[in-house]
N, C-alpha and C positions, 0 to 999 in steps of 0.2 A: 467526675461523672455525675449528671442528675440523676434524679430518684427513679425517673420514669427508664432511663437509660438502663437503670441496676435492673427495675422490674422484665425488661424486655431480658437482659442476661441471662436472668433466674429462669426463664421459660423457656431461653437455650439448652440452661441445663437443665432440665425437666426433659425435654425431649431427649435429650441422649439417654436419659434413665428408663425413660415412656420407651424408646425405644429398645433396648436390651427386652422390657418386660414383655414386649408384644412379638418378639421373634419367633416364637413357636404359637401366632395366634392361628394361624391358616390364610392371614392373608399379606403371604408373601408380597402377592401382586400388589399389592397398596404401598408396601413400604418407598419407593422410587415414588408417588403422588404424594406420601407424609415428610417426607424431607424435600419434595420439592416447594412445600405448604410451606414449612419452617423456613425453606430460604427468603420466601416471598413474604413472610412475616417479619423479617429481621430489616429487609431491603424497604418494605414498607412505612415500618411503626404503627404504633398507634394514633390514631387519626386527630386531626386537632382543628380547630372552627376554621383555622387557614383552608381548610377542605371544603369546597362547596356545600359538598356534600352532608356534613357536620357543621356547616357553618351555626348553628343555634344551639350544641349541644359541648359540653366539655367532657371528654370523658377522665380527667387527669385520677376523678376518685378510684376510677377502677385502672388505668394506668400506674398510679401510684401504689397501689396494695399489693404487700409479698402475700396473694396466692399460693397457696398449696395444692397441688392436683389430689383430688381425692380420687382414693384407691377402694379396695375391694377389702373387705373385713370389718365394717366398720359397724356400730350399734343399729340395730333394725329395730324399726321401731314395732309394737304390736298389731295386729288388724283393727283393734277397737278403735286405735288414734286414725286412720284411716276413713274412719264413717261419717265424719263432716263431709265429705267430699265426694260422696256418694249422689250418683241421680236418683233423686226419688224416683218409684212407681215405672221405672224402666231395666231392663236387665242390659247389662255393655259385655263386652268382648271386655277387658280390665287386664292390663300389662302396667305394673309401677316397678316403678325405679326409685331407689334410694341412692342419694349423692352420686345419680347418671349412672348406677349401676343395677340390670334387672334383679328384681327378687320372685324367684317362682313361688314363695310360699304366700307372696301378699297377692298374688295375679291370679287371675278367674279369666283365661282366654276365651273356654268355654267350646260349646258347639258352635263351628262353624262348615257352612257348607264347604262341596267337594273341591278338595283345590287352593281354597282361602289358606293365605300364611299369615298367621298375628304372631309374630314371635319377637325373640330379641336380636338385633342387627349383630351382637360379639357372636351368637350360637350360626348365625346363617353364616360371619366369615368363612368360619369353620367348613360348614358342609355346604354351602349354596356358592360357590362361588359364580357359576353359569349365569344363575339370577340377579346377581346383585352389579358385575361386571358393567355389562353394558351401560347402568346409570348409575352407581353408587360415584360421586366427585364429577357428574359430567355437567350440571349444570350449575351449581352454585359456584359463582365467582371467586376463587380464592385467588387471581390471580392481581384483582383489584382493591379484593376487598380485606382489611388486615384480620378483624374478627374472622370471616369465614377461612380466611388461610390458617388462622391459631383453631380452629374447629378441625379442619384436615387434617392439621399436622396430629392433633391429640383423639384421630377418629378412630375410638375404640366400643363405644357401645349406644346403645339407642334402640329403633323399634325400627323392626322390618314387616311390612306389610304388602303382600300383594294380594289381589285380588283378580282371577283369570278371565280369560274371556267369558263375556254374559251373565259370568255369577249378578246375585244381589244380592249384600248382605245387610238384614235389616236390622239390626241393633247398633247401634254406637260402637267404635271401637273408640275404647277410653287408655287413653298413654297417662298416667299419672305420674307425674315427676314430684318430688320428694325432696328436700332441702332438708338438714336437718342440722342442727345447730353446733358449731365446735368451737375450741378454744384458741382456733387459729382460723386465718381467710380462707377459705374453700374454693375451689372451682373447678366447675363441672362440665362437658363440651358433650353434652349429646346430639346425636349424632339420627335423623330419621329418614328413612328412605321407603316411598310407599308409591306404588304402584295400581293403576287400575286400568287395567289390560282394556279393548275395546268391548262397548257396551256392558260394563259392570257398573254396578252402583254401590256406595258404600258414603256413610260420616265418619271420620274421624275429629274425637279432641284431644289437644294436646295442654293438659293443663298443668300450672308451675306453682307448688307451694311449698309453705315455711311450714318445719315443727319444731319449733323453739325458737331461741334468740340467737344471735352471730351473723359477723358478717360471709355471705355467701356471695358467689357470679356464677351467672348460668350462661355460660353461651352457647345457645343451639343451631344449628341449621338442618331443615328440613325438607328435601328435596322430594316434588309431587308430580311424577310421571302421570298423564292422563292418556289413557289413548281414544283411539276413534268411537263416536257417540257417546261415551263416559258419564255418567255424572259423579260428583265428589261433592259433598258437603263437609270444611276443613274448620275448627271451631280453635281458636287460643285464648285461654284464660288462663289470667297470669295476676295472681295473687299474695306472691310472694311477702317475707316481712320487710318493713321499712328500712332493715340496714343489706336487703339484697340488692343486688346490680343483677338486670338482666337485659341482654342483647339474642335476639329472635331473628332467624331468615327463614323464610318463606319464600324458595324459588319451586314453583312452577310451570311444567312444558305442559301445552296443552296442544293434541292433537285435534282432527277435523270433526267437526259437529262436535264437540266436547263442550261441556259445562261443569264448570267449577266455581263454588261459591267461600267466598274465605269470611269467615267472621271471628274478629279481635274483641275481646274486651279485658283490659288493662285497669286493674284495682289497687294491686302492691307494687311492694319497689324503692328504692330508694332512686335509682337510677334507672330507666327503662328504655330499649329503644326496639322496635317494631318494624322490621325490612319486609314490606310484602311484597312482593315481584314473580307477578306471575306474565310469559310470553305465551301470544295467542298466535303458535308457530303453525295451525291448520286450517282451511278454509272454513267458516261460518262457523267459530267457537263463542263462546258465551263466557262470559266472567264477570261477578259478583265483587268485588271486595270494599266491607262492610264493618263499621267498627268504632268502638265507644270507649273512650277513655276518662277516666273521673282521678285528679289530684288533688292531695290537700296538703298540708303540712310544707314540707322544701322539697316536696317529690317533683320528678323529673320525668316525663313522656315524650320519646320524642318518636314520631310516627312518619317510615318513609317509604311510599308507593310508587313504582315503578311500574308501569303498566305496560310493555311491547305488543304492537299488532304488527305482526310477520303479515300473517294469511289476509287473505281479500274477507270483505262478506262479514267480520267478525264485531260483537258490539262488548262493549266494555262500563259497567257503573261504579263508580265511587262514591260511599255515603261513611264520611267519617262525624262524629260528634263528642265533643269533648263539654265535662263540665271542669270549671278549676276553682279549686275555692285556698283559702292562706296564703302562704308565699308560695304558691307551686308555680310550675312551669309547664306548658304542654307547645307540642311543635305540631306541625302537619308539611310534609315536603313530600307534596303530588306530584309525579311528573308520566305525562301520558307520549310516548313515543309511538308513530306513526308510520310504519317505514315504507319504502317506496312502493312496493306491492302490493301494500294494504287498503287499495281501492275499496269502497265503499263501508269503509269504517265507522263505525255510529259508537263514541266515548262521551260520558257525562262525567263529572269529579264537582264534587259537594264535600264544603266542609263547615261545620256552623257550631261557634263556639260559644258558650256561658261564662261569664265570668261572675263570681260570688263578694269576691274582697276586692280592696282595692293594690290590695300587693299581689294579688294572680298577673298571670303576664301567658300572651300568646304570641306563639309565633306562625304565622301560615303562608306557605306559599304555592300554589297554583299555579302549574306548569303542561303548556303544549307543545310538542315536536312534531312540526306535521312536514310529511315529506312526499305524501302524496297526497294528488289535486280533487278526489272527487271522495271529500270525507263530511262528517255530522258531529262537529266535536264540541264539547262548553266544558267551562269550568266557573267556581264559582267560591267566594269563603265570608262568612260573614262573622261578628266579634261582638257580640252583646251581653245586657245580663237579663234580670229577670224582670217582665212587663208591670210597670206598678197598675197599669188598666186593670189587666187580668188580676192584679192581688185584688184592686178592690173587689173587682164585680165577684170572685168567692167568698170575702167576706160580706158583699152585701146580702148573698145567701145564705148567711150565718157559719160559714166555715172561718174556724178562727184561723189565725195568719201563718202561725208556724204550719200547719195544716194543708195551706190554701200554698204556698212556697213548695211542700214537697212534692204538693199533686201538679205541679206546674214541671219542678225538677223531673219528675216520674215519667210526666210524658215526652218531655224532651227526651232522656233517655229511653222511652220506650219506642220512641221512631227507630232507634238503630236494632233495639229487640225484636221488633216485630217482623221484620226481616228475617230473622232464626226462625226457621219452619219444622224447626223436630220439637215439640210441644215440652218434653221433659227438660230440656237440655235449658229453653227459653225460661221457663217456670223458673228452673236453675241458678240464672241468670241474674232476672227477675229481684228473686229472695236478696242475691249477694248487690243489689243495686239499692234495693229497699233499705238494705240496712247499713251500706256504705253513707245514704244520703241523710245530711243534713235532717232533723226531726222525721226522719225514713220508721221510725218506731211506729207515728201516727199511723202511718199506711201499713203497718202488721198489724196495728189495731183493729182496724177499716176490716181486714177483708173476714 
């Protein structure tokens, strides 16, 4: 038996133990969806570049590692180590999670209008079930996809958020996720389900960090109900340390007039992959998804977009940008699906890449499915590095070079920033950009 063969075993049994543990959670009704998850995980495997879909990605490092499902008991860390990751000059809704498990003494939910749920997705099995039924497992693919079926089968906690008809809420809700260091592989399957009834408005971010060293895997799936008129501003920042693996879904329904704008940016990781897939299942929806990736060292991004237009009337943009610098790796797999209904479709898809060294390496591909006849569609990816025009002309202004290199870096990166329209979150942003980049000090001098 190979190595990967053993790992898939050992998650078999994990689930029989995961199971016993969650018999008295309250959500009976799931159990018949978490062993159907684990069947389709066994019959599947783990995916491998033979799959279109993964064709530029290996997952064998996170295949190959005896994982441990991390439990509930485990060191919490203090609220001081928590304050790097704090929005300046904005107060959030503040739900964290340590090793995918909620901790109410680190979370500041706070005031929320009438109605609003910010809580933890294990407390609402318990007592929500009404709410959580009709969409908790109904749109993310576990049936195809191996990750989101090892996420079902292990669907034990996460953040539950709804937001009811017409509220607005106007502060951040902040999902802090929490990695924390052990002496064996970890891994963690949070689980998000957030809802925004018609006409409510609300941001969520959902952001993924290390405190300490070890190797961790975060697999999440995120399921993002919108309904009629909606908007949603949805933010992932995933910062994780260099020996983490993390795999991200991002399924999205989006009702009629709705707008939903998804913004990624990808900093840590040893291994990362990025699934945004939002369908625009109602007539004249809106969608945004927007997103910046920067690698150095042997890291690994591999970013894959899924775009469905059901509904007529609907327009769709794609703005990804990547810098890569060492021997990294970065992917871009667009694919904008057009389905027969979806008459007067108007889709854009932009992906435009930096390359730093000469052992960086991109992979990009650009993908249309159009099925019906009276649409607006382009796609587009370009692979370059940095202009030596443009170095002169800032040093012939006296800007020295290392200098004249980050402020060139900063505004590439800053086209996908500028995009983020909540001013704190972008600032945010911004700082963990500045100072990821290449002589990025210069420009904390600067300002």
């Amino acid at each position: 038996m190979n190595a990967v063969a053993q790992q898939t075993n050992l998650y078999l049994e994990a689930f029989a133990q995961f199971e016993k543990a969650t018999a008295g959670d309250g959500g009976a009704w799931l159990h018949p969806i978490r062993r159907a998850a684990i069947a389709r995980f066994a019959d599947l495997g783990f995916p491998t570049p033979r799959d279109e879909d993964w064709r530029f990605t290996n997952v064998a490092p996170i295949a190959g590692t005896a994982f441990r499902l991390a439990g509930e008991g485990g060191a919490v860390p203090g609220p001081e180590a928590l304050t790097p990751f704090a929005f300046a000059g904005i107060a959030c809704h503040r739900l964290v999670f340590v090793n995918g498990r909620y901790v109410p003494g680190l979370s500041a939910p706070g005031s929320l209008p009438a109605g609003v749920r910010v809580g933890s997705l294990a407390e609402a099995l318990r007592a929500d079930r009404g709410l959580l039924e009709p969409h908790l497992t109904r749109y993310a693919d576990y049936h195809h996809d191996a990750f989101s079926a090892l996420n079902t089968a292990f669907l034990a906690d996460g953040a539950f958020v709804r937001i009811p008809r017409g509220q607005v809420v106007e502060a951040p809700i902040h999902l802090l996720y929490v990695s924390t260091g052990a002496k064996v592989p970890l891994v963690t399957h949070p689980r998000n389900l957030l809802v925004a009834d018609e006409d409510s408005q609300a941001t969520i971010v959902e952001d993924y960090v290390s405190l300490g060293e070890g190797v961790a895997f975060s697999n999440v799936v995120t399921e993002l109900v919108v309904g009629e008129s909606a908007v949603v501003s949805h933010y992932l920042i995933e910062r994780e340390g260099r020996q983490a693996f993390n795999v991200s879904t991002l399924r999205s329904q989006q009702g009629r007039s709705s707008s939903v704008a998804s913004h990624t940016v990808l900093l840590g990781g040893a291994l990362v992959r990025n699934n945004v897939h939002p369908v625009l299942a109602g007539e004249g929806g809106d969608c945004l998804v927007n997103g910046l990736y920067l690698a150095t060292g042997r890291q690994h991004m591999d970013n894959y977009m899924k775009v469905e237009h059901m509904g007529p009337h609907c327009g769709s943009r794609q703005f990804y940008h990547g810098i890569l610098d060492g021997q990294s790796r970065g992917v871009f797999h667009g694919r904008i699906i057009v389905h027969k209904g979806a008459q007067k479709t108007d889709a854009k898809q932009t992906n435009r890449n930096l390359l730093l060294s000469e052992q960086a390496q991109i992979d990009t591909k650009p993908q249309l499915e159009i099925y019906a006849d009276d649409v607006k569609c382009t796609h587009g990816a370009t692979i370059g590095q940095i202009n030596p025009e443009a170095i002169f002309y800032l040093r012939s202004r006296g800007i020295a070079e290392a200098a004249a290199r980050a402020l060139l870096l900063f505004a590439f990166a800053g086209e996908s920033l500028q995009r983020m329209k909540v001013e704190p979150i972008r600032e945010h942003l911004e700082r963990l950009v500045r100072r990821w980049l290449p002589h990025g000090d210069v420009l904390e001098d600067a300002r």
